[in-house]
PAGUDREN-234543 format. One line per 5 residues: their letters; for each residue x, z negated, y negated of N, C-alpha, C, O. Coordinates in nm, 2 decimals. Layout:
BEGIN
a> X Z Y X Z Y X Z Y X Z Y; ...;
This chain:
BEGIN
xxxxx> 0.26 -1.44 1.72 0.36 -1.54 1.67 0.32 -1.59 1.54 0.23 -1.53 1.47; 0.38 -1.69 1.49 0.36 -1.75 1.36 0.48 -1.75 1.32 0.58 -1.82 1.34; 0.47 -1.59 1.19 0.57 -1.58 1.12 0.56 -1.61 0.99 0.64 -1.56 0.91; 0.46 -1.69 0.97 0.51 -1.76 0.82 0.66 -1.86 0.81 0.68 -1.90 0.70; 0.74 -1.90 0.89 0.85 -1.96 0.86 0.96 -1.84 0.88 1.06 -1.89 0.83;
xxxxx> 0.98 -1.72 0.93 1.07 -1.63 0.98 1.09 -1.54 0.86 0.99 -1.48 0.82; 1.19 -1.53 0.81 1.20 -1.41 0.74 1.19 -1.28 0.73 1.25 -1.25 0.83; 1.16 -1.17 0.66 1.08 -1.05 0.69 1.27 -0.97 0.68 1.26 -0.85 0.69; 1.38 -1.00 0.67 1.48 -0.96 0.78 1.52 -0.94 0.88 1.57 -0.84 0.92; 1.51 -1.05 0.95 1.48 -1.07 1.12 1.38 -1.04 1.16 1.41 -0.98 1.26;
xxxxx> 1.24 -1.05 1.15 1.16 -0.97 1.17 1.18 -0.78 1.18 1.13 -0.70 1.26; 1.26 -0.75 1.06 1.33 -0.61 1.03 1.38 -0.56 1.17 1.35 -0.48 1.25; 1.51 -0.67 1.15 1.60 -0.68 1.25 1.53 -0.64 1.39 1.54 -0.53 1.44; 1.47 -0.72 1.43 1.37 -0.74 1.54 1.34 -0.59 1.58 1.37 -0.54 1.68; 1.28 -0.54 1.48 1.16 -0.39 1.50 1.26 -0.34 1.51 1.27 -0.28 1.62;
xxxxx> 1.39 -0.32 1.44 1.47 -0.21 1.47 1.55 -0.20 1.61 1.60 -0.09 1.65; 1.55 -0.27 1.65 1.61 -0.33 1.75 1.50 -0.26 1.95 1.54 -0.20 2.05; 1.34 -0.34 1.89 1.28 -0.29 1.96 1.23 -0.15 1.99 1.21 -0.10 2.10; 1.19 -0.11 1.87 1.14 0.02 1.83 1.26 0.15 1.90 1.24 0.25 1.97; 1.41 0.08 1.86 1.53 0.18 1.97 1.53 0.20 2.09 1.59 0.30 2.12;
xxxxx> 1.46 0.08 2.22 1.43 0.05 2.29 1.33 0.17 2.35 1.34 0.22 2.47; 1.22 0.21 2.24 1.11 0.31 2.32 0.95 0.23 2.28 0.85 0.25 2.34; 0.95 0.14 2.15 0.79 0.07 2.12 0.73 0.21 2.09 0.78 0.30 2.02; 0.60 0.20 2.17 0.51 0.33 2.05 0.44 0.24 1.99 0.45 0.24 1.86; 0.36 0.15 2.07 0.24 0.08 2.00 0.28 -0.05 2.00 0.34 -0.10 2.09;
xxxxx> 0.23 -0.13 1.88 0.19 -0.26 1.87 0.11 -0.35 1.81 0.08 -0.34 1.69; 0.07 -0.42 1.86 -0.07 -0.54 1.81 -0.02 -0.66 1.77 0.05 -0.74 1.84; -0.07 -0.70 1.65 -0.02 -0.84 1.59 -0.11 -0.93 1.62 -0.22 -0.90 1.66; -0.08 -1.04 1.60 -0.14 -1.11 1.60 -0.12 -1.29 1.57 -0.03 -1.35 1.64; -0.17 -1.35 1.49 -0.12 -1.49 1.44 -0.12 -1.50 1.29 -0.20 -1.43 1.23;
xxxxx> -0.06 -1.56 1.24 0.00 -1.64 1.08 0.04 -1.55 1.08 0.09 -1.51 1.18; 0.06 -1.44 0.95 0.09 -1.39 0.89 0.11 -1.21 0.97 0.18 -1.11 0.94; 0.03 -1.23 1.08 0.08 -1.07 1.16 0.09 -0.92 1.09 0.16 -0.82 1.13; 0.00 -0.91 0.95 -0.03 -0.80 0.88 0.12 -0.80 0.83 0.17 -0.69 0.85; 0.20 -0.88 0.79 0.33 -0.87 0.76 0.38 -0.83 0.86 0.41 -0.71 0.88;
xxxxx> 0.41 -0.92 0.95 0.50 -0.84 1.08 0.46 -0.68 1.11 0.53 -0.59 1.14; 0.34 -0.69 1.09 0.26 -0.51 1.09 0.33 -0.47 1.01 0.45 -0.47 1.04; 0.29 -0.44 0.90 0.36 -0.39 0.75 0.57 -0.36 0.81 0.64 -0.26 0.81; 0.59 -0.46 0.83 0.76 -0.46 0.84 0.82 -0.34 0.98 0.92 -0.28 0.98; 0.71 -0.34 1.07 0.73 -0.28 1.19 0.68 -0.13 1.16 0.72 -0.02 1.21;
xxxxx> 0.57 -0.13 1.04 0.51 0.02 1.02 0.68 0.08 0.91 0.72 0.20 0.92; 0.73 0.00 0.84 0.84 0.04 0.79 0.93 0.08 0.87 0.97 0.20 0.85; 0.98 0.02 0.94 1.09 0.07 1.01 1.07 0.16 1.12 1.16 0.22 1.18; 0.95 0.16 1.13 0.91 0.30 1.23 0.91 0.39 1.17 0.89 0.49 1.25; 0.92 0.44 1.01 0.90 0.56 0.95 0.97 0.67 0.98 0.91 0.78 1.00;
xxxxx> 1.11 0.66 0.98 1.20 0.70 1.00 1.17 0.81 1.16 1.20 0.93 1.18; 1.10 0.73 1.23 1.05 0.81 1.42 0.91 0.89 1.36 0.85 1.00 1.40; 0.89 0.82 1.27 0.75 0.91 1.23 0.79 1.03 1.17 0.78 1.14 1.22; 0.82 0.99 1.10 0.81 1.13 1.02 0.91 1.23 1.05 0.94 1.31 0.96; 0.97 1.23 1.19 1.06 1.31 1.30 0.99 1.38 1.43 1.02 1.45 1.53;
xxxxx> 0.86 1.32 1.39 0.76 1.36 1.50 0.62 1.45 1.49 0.56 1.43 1.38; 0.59 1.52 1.55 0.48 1.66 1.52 0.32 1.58 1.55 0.27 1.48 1.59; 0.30 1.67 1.50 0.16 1.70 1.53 0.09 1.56 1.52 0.17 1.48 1.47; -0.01 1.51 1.56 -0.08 1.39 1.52 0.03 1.29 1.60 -0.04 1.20 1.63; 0.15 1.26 1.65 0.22 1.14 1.70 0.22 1.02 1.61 0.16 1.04 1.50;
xxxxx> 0.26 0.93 1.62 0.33 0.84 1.58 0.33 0.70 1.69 0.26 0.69 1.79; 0.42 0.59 1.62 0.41 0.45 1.65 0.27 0.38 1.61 0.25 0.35 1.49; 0.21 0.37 1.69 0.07 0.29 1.65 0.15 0.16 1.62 0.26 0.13 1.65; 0.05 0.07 1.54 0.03 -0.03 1.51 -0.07 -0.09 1.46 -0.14 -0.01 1.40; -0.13 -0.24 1.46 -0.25 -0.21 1.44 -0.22 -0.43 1.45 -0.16 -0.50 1.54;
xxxxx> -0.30 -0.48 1.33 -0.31 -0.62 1.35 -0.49 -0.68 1.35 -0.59 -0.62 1.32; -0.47 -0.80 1.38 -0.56 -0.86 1.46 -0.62 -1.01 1.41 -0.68 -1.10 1.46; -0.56 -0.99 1.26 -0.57 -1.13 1.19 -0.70 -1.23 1.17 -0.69 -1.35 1.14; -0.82 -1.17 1.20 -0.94 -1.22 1.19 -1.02 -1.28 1.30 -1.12 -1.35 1.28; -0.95 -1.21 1.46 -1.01 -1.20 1.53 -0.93 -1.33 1.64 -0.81 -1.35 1.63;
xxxxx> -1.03 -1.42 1.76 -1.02 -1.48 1.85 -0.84 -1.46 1.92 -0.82 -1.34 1.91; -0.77 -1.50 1.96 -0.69 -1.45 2.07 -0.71 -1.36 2.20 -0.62 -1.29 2.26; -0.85 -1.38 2.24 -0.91 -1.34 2.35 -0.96 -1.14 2.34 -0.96 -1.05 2.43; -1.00 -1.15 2.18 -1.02 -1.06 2.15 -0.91 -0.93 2.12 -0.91 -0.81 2.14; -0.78 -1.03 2.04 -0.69 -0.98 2.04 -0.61 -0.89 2.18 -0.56 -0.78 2.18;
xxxxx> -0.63 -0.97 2.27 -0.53 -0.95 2.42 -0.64 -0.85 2.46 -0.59 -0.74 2.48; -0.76 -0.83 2.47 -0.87 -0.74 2.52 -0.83 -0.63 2.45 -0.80 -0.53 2.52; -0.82 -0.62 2.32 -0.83 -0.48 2.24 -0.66 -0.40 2.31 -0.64 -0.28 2.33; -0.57 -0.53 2.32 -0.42 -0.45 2.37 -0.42 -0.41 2.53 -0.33 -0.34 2.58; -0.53 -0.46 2.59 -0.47 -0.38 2.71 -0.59 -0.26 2.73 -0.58 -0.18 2.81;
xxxxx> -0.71 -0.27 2.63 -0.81 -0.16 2.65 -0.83 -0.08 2.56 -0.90 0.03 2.58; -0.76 -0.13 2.45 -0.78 0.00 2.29 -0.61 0.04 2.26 -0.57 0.12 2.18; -0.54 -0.02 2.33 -0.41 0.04 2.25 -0.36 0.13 2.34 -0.32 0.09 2.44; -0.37 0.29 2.29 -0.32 0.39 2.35 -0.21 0.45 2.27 -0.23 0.49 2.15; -0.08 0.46 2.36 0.00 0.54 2.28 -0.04 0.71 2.22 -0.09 0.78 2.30;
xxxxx> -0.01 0.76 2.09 0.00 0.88 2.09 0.00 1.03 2.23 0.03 1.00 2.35; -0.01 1.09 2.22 -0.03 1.22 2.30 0.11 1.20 2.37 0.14 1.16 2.48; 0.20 1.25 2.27 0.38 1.24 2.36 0.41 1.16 2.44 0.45 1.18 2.56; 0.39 1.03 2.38 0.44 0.92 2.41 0.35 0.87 2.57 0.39 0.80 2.65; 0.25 0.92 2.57 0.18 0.86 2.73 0.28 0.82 2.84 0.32 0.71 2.89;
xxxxx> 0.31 0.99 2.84 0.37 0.97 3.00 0.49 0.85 3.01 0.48 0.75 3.08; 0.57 0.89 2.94 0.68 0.75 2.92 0.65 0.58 2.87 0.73 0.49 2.86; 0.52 0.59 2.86 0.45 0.44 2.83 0.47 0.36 2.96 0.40 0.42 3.04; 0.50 0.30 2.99 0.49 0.29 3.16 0.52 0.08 3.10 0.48 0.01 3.20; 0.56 0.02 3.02 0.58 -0.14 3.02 0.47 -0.15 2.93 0.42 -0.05 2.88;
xxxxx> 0.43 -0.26 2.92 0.31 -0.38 2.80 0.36 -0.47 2.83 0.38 -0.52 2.94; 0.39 -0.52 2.71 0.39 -0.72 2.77 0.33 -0.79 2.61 0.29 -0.75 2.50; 0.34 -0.87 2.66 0.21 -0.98 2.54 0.34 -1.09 2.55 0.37 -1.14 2.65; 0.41 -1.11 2.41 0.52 -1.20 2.45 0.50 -1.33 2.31 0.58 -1.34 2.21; 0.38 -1.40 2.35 0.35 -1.52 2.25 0.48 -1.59 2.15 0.46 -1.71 2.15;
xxxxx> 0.52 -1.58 2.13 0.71 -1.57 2.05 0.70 -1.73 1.97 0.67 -1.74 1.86; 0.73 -1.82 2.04 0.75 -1.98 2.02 0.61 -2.08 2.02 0.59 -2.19 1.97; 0.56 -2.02 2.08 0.39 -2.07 2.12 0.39 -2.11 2.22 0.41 -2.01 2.29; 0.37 -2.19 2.30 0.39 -2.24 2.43 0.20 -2.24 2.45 0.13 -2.17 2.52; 0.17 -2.31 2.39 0.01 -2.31 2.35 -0.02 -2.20 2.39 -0.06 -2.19 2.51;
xxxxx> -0.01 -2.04 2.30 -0.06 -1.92 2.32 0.00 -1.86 2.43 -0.07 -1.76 2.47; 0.09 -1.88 2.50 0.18 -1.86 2.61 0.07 -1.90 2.70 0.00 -1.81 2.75; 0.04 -2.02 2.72 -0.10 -2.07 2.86 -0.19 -2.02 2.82 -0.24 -1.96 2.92; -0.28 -2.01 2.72 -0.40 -1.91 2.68 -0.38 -1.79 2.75 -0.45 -1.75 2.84; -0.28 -1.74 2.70 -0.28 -1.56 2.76 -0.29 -1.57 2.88 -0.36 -1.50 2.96;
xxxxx> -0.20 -1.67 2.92 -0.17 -1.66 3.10 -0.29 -1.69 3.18 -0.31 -1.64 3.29; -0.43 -1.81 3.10 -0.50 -1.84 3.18 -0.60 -1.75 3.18 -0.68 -1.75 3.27; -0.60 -1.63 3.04 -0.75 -1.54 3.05 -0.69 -1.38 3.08 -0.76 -1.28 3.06; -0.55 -1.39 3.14 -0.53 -1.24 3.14 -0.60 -1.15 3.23 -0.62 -1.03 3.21; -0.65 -1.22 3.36 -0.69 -1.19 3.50 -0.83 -1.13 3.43 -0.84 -1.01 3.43;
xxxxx> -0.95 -1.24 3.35 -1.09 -1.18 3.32 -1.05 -1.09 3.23 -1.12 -0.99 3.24; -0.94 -1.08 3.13 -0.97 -0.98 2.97 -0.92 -0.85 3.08 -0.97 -0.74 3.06; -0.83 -0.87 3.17 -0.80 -0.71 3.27 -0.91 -0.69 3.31 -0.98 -0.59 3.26; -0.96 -0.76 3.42 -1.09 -0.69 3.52 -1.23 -0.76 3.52 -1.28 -0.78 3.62; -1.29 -0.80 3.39 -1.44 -0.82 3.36 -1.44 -0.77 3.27 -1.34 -0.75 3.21;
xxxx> -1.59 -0.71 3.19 -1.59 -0.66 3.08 -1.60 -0.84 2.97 -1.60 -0.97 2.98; -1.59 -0.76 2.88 -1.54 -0.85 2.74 -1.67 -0.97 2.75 -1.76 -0.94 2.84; -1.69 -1.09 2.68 -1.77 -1.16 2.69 -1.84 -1.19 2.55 -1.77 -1.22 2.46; -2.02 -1.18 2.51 -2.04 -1.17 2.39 -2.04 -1.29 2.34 -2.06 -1.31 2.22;
């Protein structure tokens, strides 16, 4: 998403909201995602630091990198923590007011799933 016009409240808002839901992991990506990172690693503290042994909410942003590369790393490098596996069971990639990045994802999700990565 491109959250340079959104305020880092609603964004707040947002994580608390989804994080209650069951997020372990997430991947940024767009205008400003290290913030949305940053705001989502905040509000997950609270689950963290209630949880043992190496756990937590991954997170992890994507600011330098292609779109292509970004959606490859989330369905092939983002693994929830140890606890969290078994109950991982949804992913979704939800381009958030991008209609643009919305048909991108949709048109390369089929190769970034089942070809390897492209150099």
């Amino acid at each position: 998403m491109d959250a340079s016009k959104i305020d880092s409240k609603t964004i707040g808002d947002a994580a608390d909201r989804i994080l209650a839901k069951g997020l372990v992991y997430l991947c940024t990506w767009g205008s400003n995602c290290e913030r949305v990172h940053d705001i989502f690693d905040e509000s997950a503290r609270d689950i963290n630091e209630g949880l043992t042994g190496d756990d937590l909410i991954m997170t992890t942003w994507h600011k330098d990198e292609p779109l292509r590369e970004a959606v490859w790393y989330f369905v092939h490098g983002a693994f929830p923590s140890e606890s969290f596996w078994r109950q991982c069971r949804d992913w979704s990639i939800p381009p958030v007011g991008n209609h643009k990045w919305e048909k991108q994802i949709r048109s390369m999700i089929h190769d970034v799933v089942f070809l390897p990565p492209k150099d």
